[in-house]
N, C-alpha and C positions, 0 to 999 in steps of 0.2 A: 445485738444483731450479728457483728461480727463469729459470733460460737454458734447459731443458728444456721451461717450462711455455709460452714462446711466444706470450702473450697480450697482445695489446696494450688495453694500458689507457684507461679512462674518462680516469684524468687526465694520461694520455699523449697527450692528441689534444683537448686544452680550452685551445687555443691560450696553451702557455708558463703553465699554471696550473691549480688542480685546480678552481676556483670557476665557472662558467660564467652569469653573470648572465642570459642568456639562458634557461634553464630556469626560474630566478623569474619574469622574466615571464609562462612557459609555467602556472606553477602560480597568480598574477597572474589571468590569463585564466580558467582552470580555475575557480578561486574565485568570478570575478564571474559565468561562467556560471551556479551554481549558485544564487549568491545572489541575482540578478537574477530566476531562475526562479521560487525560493519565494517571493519579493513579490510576484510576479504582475507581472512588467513586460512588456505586449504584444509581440507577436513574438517571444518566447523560448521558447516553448513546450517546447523543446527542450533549455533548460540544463540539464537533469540531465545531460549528458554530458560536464561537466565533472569529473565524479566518474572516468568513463573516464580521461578526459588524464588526473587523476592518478593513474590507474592504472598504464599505461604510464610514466609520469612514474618511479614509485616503483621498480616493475621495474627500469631501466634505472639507476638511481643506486645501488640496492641490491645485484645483479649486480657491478655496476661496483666498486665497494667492496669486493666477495667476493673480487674477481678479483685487486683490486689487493694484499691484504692476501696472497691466496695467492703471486704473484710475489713480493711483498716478503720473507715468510717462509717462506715453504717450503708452506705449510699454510693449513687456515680454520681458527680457534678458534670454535668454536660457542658456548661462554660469554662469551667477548668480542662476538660479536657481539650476544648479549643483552642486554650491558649498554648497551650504543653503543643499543638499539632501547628500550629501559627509559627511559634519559634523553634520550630525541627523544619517545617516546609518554605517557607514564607519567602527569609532573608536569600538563601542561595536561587530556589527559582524564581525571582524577580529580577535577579542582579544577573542572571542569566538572561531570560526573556530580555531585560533592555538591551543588554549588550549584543546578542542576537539581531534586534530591531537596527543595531546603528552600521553592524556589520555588513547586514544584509542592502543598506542603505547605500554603504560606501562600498562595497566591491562588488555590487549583483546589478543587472541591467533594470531599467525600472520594471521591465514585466515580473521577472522575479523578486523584485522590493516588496511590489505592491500583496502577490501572493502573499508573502512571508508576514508581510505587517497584517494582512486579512489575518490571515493564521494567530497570529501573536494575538489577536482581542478574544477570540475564541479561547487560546491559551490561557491569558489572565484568568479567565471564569472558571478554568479548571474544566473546560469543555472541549480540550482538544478531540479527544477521541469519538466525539459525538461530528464536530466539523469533517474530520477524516474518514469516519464513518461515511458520511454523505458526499463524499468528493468519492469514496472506492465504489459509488454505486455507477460513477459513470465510467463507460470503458475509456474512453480518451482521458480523461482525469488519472486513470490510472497508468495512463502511459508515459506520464510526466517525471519527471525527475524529483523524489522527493523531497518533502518540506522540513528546513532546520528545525522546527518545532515539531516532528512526528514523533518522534520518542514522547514526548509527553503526554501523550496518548494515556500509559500506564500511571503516570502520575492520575490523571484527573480519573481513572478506574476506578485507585485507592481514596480519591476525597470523593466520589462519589458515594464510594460503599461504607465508608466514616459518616455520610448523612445519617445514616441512617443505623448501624450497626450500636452506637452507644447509648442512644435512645431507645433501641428495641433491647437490646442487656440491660439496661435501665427499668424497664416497665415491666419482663418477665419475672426481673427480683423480687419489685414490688407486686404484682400479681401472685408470685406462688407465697411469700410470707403473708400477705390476706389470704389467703386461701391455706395457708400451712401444709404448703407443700413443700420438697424438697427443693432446692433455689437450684442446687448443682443439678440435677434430674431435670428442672423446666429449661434450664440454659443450655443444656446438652441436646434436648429435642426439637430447641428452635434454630441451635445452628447445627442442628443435623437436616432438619426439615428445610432448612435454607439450602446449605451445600449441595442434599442431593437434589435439590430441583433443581441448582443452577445447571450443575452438572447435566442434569438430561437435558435440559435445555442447548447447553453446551454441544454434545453428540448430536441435534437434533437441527440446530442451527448453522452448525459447520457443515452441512452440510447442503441446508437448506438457502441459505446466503452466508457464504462464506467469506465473500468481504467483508459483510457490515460488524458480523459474527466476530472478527479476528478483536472488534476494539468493544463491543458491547460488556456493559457493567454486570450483564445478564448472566452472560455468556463466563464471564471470569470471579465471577462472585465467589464460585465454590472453591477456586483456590486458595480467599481470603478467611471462607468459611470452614479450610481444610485447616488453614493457620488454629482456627480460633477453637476448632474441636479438641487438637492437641493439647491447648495452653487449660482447657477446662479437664484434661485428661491428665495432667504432668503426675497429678499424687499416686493413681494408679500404675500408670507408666512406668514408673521409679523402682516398682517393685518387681520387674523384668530385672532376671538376673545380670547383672554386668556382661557376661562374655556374652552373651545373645544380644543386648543392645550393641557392644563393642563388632560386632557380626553383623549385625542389621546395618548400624550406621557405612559399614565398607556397600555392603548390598545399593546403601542409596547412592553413594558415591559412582559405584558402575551403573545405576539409574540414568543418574546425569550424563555421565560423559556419554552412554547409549544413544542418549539424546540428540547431544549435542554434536554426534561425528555422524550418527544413522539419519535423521529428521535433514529437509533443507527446504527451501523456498515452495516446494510442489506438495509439499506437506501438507493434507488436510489438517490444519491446526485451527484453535486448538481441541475441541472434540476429547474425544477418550485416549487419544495418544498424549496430550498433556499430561495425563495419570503417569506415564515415567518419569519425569524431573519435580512433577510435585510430589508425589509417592516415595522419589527418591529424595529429597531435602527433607519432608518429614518422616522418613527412617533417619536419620542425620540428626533431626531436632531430639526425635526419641531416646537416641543414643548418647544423648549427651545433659539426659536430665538427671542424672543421679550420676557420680564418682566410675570411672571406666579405669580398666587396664590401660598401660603404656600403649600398647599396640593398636589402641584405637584409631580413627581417624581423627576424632577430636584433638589428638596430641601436634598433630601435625598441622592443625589450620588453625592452632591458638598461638603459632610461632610468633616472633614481630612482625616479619615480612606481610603475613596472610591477614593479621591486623590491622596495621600501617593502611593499608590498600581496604580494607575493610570499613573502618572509620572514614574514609571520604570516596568509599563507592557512590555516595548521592552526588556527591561535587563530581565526581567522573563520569558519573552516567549523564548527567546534564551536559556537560562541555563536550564530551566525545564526539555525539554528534554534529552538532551546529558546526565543530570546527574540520569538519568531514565534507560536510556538506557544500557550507560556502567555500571552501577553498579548489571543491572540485569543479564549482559555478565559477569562480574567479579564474581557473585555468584553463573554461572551455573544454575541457576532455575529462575522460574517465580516471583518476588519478593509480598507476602502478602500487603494488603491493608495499614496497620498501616508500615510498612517499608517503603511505597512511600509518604506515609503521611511526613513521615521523613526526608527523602530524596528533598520532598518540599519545607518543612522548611529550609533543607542547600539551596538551589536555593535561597530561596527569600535572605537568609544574604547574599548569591553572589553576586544577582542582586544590593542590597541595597551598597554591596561596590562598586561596579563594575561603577554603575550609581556615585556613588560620587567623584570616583576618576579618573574616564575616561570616560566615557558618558556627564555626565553634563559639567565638566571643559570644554572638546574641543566641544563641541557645543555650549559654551557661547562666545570661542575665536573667532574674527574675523579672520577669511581666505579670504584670497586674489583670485583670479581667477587663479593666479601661483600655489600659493599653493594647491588648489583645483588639478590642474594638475598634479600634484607634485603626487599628496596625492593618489588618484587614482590607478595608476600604481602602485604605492611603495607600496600599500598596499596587494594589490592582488599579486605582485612580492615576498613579505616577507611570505606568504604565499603556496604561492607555492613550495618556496624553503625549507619552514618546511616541507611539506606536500611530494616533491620528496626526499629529503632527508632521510627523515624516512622511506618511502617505498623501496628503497634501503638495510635498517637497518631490514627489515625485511623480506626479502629472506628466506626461507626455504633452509635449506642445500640439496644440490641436491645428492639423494640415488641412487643404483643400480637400476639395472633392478631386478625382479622379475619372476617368472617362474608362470604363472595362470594355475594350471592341471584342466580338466576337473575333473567336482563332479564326486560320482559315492560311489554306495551301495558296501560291500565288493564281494559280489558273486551275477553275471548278474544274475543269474537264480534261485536262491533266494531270495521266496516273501519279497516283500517292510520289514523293519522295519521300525520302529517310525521316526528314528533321523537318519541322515545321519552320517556316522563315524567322519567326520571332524568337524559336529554341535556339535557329543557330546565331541568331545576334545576339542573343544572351550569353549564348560561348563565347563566342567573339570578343564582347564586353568583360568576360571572364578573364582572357588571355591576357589582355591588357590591364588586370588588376583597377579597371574602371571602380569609381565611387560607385554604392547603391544606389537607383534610378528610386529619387522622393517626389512626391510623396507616395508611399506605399497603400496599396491594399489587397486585405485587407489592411488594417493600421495594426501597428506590431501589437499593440495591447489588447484588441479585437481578436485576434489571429487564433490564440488557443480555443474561442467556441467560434469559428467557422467550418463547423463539419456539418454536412447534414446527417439528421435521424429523422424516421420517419416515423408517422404518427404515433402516440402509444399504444400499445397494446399486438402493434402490426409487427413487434420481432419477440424472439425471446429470447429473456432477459436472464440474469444469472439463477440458475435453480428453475428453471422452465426448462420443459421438453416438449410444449406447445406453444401457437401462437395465433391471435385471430387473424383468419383469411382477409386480407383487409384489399381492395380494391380500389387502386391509384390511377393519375393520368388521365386519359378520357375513359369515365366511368362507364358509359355510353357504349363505349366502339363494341363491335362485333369481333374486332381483332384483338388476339391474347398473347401477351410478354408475360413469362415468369420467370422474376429476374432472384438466382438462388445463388446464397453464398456466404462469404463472415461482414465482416467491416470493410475489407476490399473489392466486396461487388457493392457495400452500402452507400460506397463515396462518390460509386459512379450515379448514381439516382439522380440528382440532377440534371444532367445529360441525358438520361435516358427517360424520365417522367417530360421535360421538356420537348425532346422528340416525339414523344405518345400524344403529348398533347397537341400537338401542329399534324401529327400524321393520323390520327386516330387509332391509337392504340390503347387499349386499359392494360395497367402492369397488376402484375399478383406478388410481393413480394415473400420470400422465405427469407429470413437473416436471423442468423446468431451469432451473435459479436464473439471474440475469444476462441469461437470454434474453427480453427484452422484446417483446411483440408486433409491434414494427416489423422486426423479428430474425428473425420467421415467413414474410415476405415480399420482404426483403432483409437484405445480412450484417453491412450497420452496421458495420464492423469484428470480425464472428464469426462467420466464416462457420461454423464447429460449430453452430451455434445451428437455419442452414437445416438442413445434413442432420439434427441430430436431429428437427426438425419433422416433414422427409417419411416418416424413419421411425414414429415416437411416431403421424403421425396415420394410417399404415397399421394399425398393429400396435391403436388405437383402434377402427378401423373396423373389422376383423378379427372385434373383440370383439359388436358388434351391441346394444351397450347398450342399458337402457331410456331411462336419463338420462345425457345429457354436461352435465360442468359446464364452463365455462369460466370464468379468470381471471387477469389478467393485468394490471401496472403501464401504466395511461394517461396518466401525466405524462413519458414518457420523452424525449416530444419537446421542453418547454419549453424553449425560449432557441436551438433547430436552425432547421434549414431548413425552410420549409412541406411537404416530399415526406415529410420523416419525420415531421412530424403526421398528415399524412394514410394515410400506412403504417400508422402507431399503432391508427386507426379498421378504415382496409381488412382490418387483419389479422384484427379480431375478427369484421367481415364473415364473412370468408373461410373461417377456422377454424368457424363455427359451421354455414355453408354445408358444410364437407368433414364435419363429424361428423352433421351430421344427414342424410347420405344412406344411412348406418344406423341412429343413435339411434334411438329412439322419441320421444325430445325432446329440445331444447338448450335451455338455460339458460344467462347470463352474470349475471356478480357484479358487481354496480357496485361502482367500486373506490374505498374512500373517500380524500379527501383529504391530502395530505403535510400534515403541521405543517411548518410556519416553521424549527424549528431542534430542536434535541434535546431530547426529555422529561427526560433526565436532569440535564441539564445547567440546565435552567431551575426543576425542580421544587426542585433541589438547593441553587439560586442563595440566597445572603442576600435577604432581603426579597422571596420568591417569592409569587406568591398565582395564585386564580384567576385573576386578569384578564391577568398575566402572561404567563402559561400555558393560555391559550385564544387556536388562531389563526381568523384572518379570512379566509376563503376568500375569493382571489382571484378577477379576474373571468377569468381564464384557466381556471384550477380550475372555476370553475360551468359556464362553455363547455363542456370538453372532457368533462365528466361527463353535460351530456346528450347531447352529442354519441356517447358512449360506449351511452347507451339507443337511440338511432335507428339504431348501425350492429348493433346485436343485435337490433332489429325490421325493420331491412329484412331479415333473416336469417332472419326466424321463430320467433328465439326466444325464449324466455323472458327477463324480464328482475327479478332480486335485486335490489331498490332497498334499499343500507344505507346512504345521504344520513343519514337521519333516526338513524341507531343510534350516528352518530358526532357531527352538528352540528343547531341548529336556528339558525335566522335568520342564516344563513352564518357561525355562528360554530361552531367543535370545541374543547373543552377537551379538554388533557390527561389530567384525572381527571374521570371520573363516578362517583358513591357517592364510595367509596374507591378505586376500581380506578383505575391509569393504563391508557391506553386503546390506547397505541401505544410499541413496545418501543424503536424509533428516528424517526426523521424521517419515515418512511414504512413501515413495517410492524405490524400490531396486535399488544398483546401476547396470548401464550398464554390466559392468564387472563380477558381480556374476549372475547376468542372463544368461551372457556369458558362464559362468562356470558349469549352473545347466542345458545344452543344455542335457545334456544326461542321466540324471534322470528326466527331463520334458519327453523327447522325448519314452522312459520307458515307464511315468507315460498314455500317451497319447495315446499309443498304446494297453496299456493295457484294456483303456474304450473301443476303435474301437474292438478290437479283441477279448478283455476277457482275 
């Protein structure tokens, strides 16, 4: 069999040895891409794509491995290969995941324990990326601070696509030798026929759902399948002459780093722009399968250093994060550059024990096929049981009920003041670094889903540029609200469905979450955003309302270029100009201020109080807020001042009464919208009627 099967091997062509130090380097690089990225080190915008290289990295070595074991014995053992992938993955991410579980435990508030321990069961199964996948489909989930465990995302990629990869190399062997065909030939057409589906897929879904897209096995398959084209390709490869592989391999090199300074967060990824850092590591892999000139790059990242760092990339890509993460949870703020710099340096002494004293040892021990079995369960078992365990341990004491009064100015018939009475006792309460007023509600562990959304199908959703015309409030009335805008006119629905419904109004909602008024105007990187606009403000206009509401996130420009501030403004201009050429009137929601940093996270803090937990409206914030009223008066319309329902004397507590007042860093919660139904419905009446 072996002289049949005709394949030439990975360590058939790693000049005179199976070990290729050049690859460490490559995974070397990969690592510091990544870790460079999450510190936020300027110009890197782009290291997540280091996680690519070692995709391709892993394809290629694992293939190669496959291939080699079938020539050598006739066959692939699919239990041995599990065990070989148990004592390479197993030992260090376990011993991570718990120590994540205990950390998370002991310096995170319970809202964020309990997350993290959610996360960590998902974790064990090797099903991170599928959990996160379904948390980025909601917009407010996404606007959360991320989870210690989200790197592992690419881990469970690579064991999902190991289901299935050694089995299917497995069965084509045997398939083309009954059938006496060539084995290299049928292995080459299944993971070509694999790669490039995933691949279109890939281009097709990036764009299509581009959140769920970013962790899908689907979507990333063809990087591992680009690995594994290679490693069935090496005997060919080999016979590129040296100075052209010694050429190609530089070529991948400026691949990568292209990548990694050009590419950043707004990055349609990964889609066909992936094709740079995978295209560029395997020019890199190619260049280095057969003996190179000095001037290679291979010479240079088979050093010690690029080694060193290469050999316990796995232990460094694990710890990096979590110890990012939780430490930036534990300090309440966003952590400065030279702090993460520091915090890196502890990871790599982590990684460096971690690898010597548990990674290395039990991947050098021989495991049996028992113990493999063994090892498997029991570890994801030990696991788990840290992980429910602790969650248990962190139950929030369950409080009474609370009594939510509706807001309300002290005298109905006395013009508006600035500040609602309860906002300025919250200052008040603020000044004096008062304790938080308990028991709270919502209850802090409730608190991350008290936003409202509205039925499904009635907004669109990511990759929509339509939505159905759906019909809220009183269904009945004669009288028409179309209430148009992102997630900051979404919050107000409560309030205003509440009002429809006592006054006889039916509402028509238009909303797309993410689509920020500057979004209305130009595509910011979304462009779905214009066309749903041109649609949503035909299909508005159609309608002939009485009232259009607008509303929409006016902080979106902070820290941009001045054209998209001023877009920010123009947009609301604009929109309020296109709907009142049928309304009977326009109205815009002043949109209250972002807090500083997250309700939850601060209310939850040791030693929390009001003064904590009330921010100070920036002088950027005061700007663009009245700036926000003069571009919906030169529009003609109407203008919702709720300054005063959320801050007085530019300060906004988190909690007024008992109520927290905002469910994330910039969205109200459910509940105080609830609350402010009768000083909206006031405020509302007063533009209709004067």
């Amino acid at each position: 069999m072996p002289g049949r099967l005709r394949i030439w091997l990975v360590v058939r062509a790693t000049r005179e040895g199976g070990f290729r130090p050049d690859i460490q380097g490559m995974r070397a690089i990969a690592v510091a891409l990544v870790v460079l990225n999450h510190a936020g080190v300027p110009g890197l915008g782009g290291g997540y794509v280091g996680v690519d290289v070692f995709f391709v990295i892993s394809g290629f070595l694992i293939t190669g491995l496959l291939i080699h074991e079938a020539e050598r014995t006739g066959g692939v053992s699919i239990p041995r290969f599990y065990v070989r992938r148990a004592r390479r993955i197993l030992p260090a991410a376990m011993l991570t995941l718990v120590s994540i579980d205990i950390a998370a435990y002991v310096l995170t508030n319970f809202v964020r324990a309990k997350e993290t321990l959610n996360a960590s069961v998902w974790t064990a199964f090797f099903a991170a990326n599928f959990h996160f996948a379904h948390l980025a489909t909601n917009y407010f989930d996404r606007t959360q601070p991320p989870s210690p465990f989200l790197h592992y995302w690419s881990l469970a990629v690579e064991e999902q696509f190991y289901l299935v990869w050694p089995a299917l190399l497995a069965l084509t062997l045997l398939v083309a030798l009954r059938l006496r065909r060539s084995p290299t030939t049928a292995l080459a057409l299944v993971a070509a026929g694999i790669t490039t589906a995933s691949l279109a897929w890939s281009i097709h879904d990036t764009t299509a759902d581009p959140y769920g897209a970013y962790f899908s096995p689907f979507v990333r398959g063809w990087e591992l399948g680009l690995g594994a084209l290679l490693a069935l390709a090496t005997g060919q490869l080999s016979r590129i002459p040296r100075t052209i592989r010694a050429a190609a391999g530089w070529v991948g090199c400026g691949l990568i780093a292209y990548a990694a300074v050009a590419f950043s967060a707004a990055t349609a990824f990964p889609g066909y722009v992936a094709l740079a850092p995978t295209v560029g590591v395997g020019l890199l892999i190619i260049a280095g399968v057969a003996s190179l000139p000095a001037w290679a790059p291979a010479s240079y990242i088979s050093t010690p250093a690029f080694t060193w760092v290469g050999d316990r990339s796995y232990a460094l890509y694990l710890w990096h994060w979590p110890i990012l993460i939780i430490a930036a949870r534990y300090a309440g703020h966003t952590l400065s550059l030279e702090e993460n710099l520091m915090l890196i340096a502890l990871a790599i002494a982590i990684s460096a024990i971690s690898y010597a004293l548990v990674e290395n040892p039990l991947r050098q021990r021989r495991w049996t096929g028992r113990t493999a079995v063994i090892v498997w369960p029991a570890t994801v078992a030990a696991s788990l049981a840290v992980a429910i365990g602790l969650t248990q341990l962190v139950q929030p004491a369950q409080a009474g009920p609370v009594a939510t009064p509706q807001l309300t100015f002290a005298s109905a018939r006395a013009a508006a003041p600035p500040s609602l009475p309860a906002v300025k006792a919250a200052v008040a309460a603020a000044k004096r670094s008062a304790p938080i007023p308990q028991p709270l509600t919502p209850p802090l562990d409730k608190l991350l889903s008290d936003h409202y959304a509205v039925p499904a199908g009635c907004d669109a959703t990511d990759g929509q540029t339509t939505e159905t015309v759906c019909v809220l409030g009183d269904t009945t009335a004669s009288k028409t609200i179309v209430a148009f805008g992102d997630s900051h006119l979404e919050e107000w629905l409560p309030a205003i469905l509440s009002m429809a419904s006592k006054d006889g109004w039916k509402v028509i909602p238009f909303i797309k979450q993410g689509c920020t008024p500057p979004r209305w105007v130009g595509a910011y990187g979304k462009a779905e955003c214009l066309t749903w606009y041109r649609w949503a403000t035909r299909k508005a206009n159609g309608l002939h309302a009485d009232v259009a509401i607008i509303g929409g996130s006016i902080e979106a420009g902070f820290g941009h270029n001045p054209k998209l501030r001023a877009d920010d403004l123009r947009a609301i201009t604009k929109l309020a100009q296109t709907l009142g050429k049928t309304a009977k009137s326009v109205m815009v929601i002043g949109d209250p201020p972002s807090q500083s940093g997250e309700p939850v996270d601060c209310l939850a803090a040791p030693g929390a109080n009001m003064k904590r937990c009330t921010h100070n409206r920036s002088a950027n914030q005061v700007k663009i807020y009245k700036q926000m009223k003069t571009a919906a008066k030169s529009a003609h319309a109407g203008w919702i001042d709720t300054l005063g329902w959320f801050c007085y004397q530019n300060l906004c507590p988190m909690v007024v009464g008992h109520t927290v007042t905002y469910v994330d860093h910039d969205h109200i919660s459910q509940t105080y919208a609830t609350q402010l139904v009768t000083v909206f419905r006031r405020a509302f009446r007063r533009q209709l009627f004067g």
